[in-house]
C-alpha positions in Angstrom: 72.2 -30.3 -26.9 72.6 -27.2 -24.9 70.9 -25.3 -26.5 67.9 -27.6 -27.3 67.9 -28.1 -23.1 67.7 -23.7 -23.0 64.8 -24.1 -25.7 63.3 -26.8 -23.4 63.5 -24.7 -20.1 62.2 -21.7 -21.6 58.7 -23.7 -23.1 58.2 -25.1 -19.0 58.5 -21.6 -18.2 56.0 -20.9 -20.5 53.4 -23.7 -19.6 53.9 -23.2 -16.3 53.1 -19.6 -17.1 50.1 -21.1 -18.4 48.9 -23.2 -16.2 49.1 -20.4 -13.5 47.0 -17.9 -15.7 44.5 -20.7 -16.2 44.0 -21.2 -12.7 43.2 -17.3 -12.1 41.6 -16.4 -14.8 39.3 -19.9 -15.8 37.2 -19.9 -12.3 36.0 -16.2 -13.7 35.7 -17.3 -17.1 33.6 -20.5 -16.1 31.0 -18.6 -13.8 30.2 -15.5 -16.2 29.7 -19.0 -18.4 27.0 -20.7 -15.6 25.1 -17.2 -13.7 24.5 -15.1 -17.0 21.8 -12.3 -16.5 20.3 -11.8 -19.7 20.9 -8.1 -21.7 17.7 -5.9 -20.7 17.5 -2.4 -21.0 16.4 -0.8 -17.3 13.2 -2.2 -16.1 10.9 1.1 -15.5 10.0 1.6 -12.0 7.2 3.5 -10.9 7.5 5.9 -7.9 4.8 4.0 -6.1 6.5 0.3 -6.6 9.7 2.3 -5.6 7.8 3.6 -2.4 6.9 0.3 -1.7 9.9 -1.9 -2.2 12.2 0.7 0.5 9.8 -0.3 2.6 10.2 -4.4 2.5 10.8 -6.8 4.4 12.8 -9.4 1.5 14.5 -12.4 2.0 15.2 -15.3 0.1 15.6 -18.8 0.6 18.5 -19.8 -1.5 21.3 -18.8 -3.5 24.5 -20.3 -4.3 27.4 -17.4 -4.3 29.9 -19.7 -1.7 30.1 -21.8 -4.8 32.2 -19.4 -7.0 35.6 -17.2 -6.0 34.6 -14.3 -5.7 34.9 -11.8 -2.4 31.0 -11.7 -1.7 32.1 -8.5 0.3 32.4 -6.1 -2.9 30.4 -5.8 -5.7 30.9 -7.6 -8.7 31.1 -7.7 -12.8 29.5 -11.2 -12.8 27.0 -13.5 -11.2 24.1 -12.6 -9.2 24.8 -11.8 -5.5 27.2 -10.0 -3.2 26.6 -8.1 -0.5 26.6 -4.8 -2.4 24.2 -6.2 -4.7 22.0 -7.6 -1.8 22.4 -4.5 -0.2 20.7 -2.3 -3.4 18.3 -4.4 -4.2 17.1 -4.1 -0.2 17.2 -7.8 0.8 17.7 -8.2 4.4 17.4 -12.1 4.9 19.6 -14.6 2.3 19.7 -18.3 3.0 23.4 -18.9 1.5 23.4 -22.6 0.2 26.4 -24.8 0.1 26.7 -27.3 -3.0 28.6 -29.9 -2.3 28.0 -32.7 -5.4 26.0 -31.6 -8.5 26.0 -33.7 -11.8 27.6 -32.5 -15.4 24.5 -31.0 -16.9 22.7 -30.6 -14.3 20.0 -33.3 -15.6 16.6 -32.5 -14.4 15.4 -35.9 -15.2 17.7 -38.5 -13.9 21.1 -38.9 -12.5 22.9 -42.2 -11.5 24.6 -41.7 -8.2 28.2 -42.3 -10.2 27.7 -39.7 -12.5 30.7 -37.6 -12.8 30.3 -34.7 -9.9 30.6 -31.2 -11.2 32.0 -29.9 -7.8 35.2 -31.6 -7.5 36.7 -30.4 -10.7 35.1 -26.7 -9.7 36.9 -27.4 -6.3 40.8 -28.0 -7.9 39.8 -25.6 -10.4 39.5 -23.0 -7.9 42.2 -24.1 -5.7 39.9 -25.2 -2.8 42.2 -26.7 0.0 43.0 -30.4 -1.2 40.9 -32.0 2.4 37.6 -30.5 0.2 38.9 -32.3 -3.1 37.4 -36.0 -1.8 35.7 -35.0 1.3 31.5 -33.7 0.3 31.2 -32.9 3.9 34.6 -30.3 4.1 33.3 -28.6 0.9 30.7 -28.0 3.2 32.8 -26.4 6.3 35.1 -24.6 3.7 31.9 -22.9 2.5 30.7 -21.8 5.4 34.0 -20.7 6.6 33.6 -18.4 3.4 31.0 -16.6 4.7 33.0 -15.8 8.1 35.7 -14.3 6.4 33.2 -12.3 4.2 31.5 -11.2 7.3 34.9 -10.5 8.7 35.4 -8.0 5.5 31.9 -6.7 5.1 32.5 -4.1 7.6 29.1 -4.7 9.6 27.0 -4.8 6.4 27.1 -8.8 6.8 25.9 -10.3 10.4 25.2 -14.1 9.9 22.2 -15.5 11.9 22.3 -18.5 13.9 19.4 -17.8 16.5 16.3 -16.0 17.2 18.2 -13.5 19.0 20.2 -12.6 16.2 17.4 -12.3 14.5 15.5 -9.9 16.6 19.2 -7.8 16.5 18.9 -7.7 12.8 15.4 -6.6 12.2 16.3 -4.0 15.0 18.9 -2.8 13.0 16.8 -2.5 10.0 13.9 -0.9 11.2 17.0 1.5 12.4 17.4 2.3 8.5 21.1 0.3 8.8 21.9 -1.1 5.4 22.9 -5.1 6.4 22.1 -8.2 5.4 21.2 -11.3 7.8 23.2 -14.2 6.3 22.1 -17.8 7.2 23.6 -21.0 6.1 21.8 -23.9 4.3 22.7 -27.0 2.7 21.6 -28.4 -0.8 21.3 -31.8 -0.3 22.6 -34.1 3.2 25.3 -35.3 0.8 27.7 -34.1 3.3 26.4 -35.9 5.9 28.3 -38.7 4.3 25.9 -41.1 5.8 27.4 -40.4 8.8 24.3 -38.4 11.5 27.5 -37.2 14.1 28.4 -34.8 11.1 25.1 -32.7 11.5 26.5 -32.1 14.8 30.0 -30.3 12.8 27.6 -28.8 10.4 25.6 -27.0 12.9 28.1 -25.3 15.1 29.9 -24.1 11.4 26.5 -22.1 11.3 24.4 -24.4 8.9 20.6 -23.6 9.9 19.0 -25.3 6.8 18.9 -28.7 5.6 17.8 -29.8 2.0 18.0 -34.0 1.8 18.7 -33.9 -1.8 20.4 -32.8 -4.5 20.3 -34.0 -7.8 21.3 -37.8 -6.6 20.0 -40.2 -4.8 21.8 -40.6 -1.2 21.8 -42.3 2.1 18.4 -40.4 3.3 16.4 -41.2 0.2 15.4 -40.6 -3.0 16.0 -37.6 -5.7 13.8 -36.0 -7.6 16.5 -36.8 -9.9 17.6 -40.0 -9.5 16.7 -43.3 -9.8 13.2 -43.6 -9.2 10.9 -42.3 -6.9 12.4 -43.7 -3.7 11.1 -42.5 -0.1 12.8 -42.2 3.0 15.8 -44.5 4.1 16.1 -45.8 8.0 18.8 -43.8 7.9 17.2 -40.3 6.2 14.0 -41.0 9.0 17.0 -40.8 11.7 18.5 -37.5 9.9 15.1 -36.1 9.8 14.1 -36.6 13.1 17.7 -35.1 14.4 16.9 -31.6 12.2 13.2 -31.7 13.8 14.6 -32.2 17.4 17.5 -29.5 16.6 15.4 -26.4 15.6 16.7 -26.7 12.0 14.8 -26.1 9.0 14.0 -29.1 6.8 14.2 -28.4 3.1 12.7 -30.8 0.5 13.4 -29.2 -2.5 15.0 -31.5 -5.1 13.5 -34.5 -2.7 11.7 -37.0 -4.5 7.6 -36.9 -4.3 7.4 -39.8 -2.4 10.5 -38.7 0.3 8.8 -35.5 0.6 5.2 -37.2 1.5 7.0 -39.8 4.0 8.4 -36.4 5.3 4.7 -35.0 5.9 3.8 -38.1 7.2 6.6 -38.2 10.8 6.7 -34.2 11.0 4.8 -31.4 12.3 6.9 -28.4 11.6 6.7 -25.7 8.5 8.4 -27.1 5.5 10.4 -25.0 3.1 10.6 -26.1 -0.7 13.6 -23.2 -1.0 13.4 -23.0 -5.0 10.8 -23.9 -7.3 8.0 -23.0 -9.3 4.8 -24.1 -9.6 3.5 -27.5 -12.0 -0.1 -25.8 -12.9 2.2 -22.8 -13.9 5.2 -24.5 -15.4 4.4 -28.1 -16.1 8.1 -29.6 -15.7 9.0 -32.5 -13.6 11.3 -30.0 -12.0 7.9 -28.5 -10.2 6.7 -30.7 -7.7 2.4 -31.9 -8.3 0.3 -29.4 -7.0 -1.3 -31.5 -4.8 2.0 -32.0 -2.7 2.4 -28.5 -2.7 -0.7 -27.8 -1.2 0.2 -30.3 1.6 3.4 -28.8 2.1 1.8 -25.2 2.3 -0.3 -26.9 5.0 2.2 -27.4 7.4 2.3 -23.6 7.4 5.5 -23.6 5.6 6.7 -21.9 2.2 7.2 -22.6 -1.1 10.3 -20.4 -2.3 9.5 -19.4 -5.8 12.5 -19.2 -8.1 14.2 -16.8 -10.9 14.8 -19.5 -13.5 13.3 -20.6 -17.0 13.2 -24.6 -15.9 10.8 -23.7 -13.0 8.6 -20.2 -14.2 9.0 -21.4 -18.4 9.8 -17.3 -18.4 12.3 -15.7 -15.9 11.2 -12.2 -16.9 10.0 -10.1 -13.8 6.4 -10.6 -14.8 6.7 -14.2 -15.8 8.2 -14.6 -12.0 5.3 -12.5 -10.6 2.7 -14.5 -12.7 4.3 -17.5 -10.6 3.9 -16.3 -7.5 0.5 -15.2 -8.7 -0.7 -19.1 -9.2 1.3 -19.7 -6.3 -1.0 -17.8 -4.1 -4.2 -19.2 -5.9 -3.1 -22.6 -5.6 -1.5 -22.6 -1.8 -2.5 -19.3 -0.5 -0.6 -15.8 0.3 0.6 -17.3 4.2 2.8 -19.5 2.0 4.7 -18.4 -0.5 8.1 -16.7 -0.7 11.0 -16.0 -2.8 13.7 -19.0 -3.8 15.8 -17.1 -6.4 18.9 -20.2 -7.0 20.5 -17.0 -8.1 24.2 -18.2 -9.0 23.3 -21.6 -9.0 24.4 -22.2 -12.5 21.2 -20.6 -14.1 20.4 -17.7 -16.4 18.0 -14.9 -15.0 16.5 -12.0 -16.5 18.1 -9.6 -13.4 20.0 -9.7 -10.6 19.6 -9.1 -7.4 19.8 -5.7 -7.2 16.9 -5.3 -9.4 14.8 -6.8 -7.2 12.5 -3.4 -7.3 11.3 -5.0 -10.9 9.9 -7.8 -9.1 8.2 -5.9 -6.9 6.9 -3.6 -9.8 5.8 -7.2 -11.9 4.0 -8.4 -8.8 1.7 -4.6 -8.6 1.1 -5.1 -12.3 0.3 -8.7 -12.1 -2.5 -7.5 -9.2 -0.8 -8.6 -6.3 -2.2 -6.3 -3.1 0.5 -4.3 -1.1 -0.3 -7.3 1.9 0.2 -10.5 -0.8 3.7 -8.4 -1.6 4.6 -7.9 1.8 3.8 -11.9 2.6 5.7 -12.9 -0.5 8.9 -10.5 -0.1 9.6 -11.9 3.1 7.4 -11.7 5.9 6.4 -15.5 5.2 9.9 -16.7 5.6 10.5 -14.2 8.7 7.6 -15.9 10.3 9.3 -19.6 9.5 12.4 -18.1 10.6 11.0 -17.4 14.1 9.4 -20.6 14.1 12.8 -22.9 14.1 15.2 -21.0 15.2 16.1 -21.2 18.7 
């Protein structure tokens, strides 16, 4: 019996042993799994794209890193942004997006709001703190409280915007030749809201700037583009949209359902971002909203944020992005379109981004002009920027 209890002791040990290795090593395992960038040899740069990309302005309008543990301050062996990465590949603006509920598979098509959420395993997986393990809106503090501590770390490389001003101190910096990054906040979908307007309030002073009403569900504010059918604006999403108007925020509709997104037109007056997308007449995928509702949100004089992915371009090499961004610019014009990479938001690419300088090289081969470039790198989204920040 004794020694059957020594045997017993010693396998605990051993699954405990386990159980601790799984818990450092599976969050690593499970993200090389989701943010793959696909084997390429170098993508050939010529001297004159070269030239030309030192010399943007780039930002883009969404990527998920906060997501994933890893210290965004140093560069790493997986995934698709850090702040080294960001850094090389000369981006000076990312929109850092918080998920908060996202559906196993990620179903472009339809999602009931019970489906089992992705974000909560991910959460006790990664050994979040246990008041994000229930709570949509505290996934959404704990996020943004990861991009403090990495601008804690990043040793002045990181400097998170939350106003005009800092704005103006970060384009002063970078005309100074200072390699930094402007961080800003976002969220994909109001989820966190938890139906609950006082909680825009607590997501605002943690630094959130953006807000996207949807995600892949259906929630309090309206309809997905995924969910259950084409629903519009709620009572209670007219209220949430009227408090990010009156705020300075910046209203997001990607993921929104058509019809949310036209009863959005229909009470606002601002620019409107779609953050990450690509275009229907390019990529004819339910994920792309109809090009007529682009056009309309382009009117506004907001963006459309053109992604990295295969389920929005149907090819995520550089110059099947730049041929996006090419009917992009035909279909809505060059004042409205930008870059929306969802890099590390569970999809493949075809580079990271610190081989952004084959983007720019794919949009000079597709015809672009040096101006349509500059527009699309990130002088459309400065201009946004400037217009809701306060």
């Amino acid at each position: 019996m004794r020694k059957f209890g020594k045997w017993l002791g010693r396998l605990l040990i051993l699954a405990a042993i386990a159980v601790i290795a799984g818990l450092i090593f599976l969050p690593g395992y499970l993200e090389k799994n989701r943010n793959l960038v696909a084997e390429h040899a170098p993508y050939p740069i010529s001297p004159e794209a070269a030239k030309l990309h030192n010399d943007l302005l780039i930002g883009d309008w969404h990527a998920d890193p906060l997501l994933w543990n890893r210290d965004l301050s140093k560069r790493g062996d997986r995934g698709h942004v850090d702040i080294p990465r960001l850094i090389e590949g000369n981006v000076a603006l990312q929109m850092f997006t918080a998920v908060t509920k996202s559906p196993a598979g990620q179903n472009y098509d339809h999602n009931d709001t019970d489906a089992m959420d992705n974000i909560t395993l991910l959460a006790l997986v990664q050994m979040w703190p246990p008041r994000t393990w229930g709570s949509l809106y505290q996934r959404a503090l704990y996020q943004a409280e990861k991009l403090h501590r990495v601008q804690a770390r990043s040793e002045g490389r990181l400097r998170i915007i939350r106003t005009e001003a800092d704005l103006d101190a970060l384009m002063a910096l970078k005309l100074a030749g200072v390699p930094v990054v402007g961080g800003l906040l976002g969220i994909e979908g109001a989820h966190p809201l938890e139906g609950d307007l006082s909680n825009l309030q607590g997501l605002q002073n943690a630094g959130y700037r953006m807000v996207a009403l949807q995600h892949f569900f259906d929630n309090e504010l309206g309809g997905s583009l995924h969910g259950s059918g084409n629903a519009g604006l709620t009572d209670f999403g007219r209220k949430v949209v009227q408090a990010v108007v009156d705020r300075g925020l910046i209203l997001d509709v990607a993921h929104s359902s058509p019809q949310l997104a036209r009863d959005v037109l229909r009470m606002t007056d601002i620019p409107l971002v779609v953050s990450h997308t690509g275009i229907y007449k390019n990529c004819e995928v339910k994920r792309n909203f109809p090009d007529d509702l682009m056009q309309e949100i382009a009117a506004t004089g907001g963006v459309i944020g053109i992604g990295y992915w295969a389920d929005v371009t149907c090819d995520d090499s550089p110059a099947g992005v730049a041929e996006t961004i090419k009917t992009a610019i035909e279909m809505v014009g060059e004042d409205a379109v930008s870059l929306g990479s969802d890099f590390d938001g569970s999809v493949q690419t075809s580079f990271d981004t610190s081989e952004l300088a084959a983007l720019t090289q794919a949009m000079m081969d597709a015809g672009l002009t040096e101006g349509q470039i500059r527009k699309v790198a990130g002088e459309n989204m400065l201009r946004v920027l400037r217009a809701r920040l306060e």
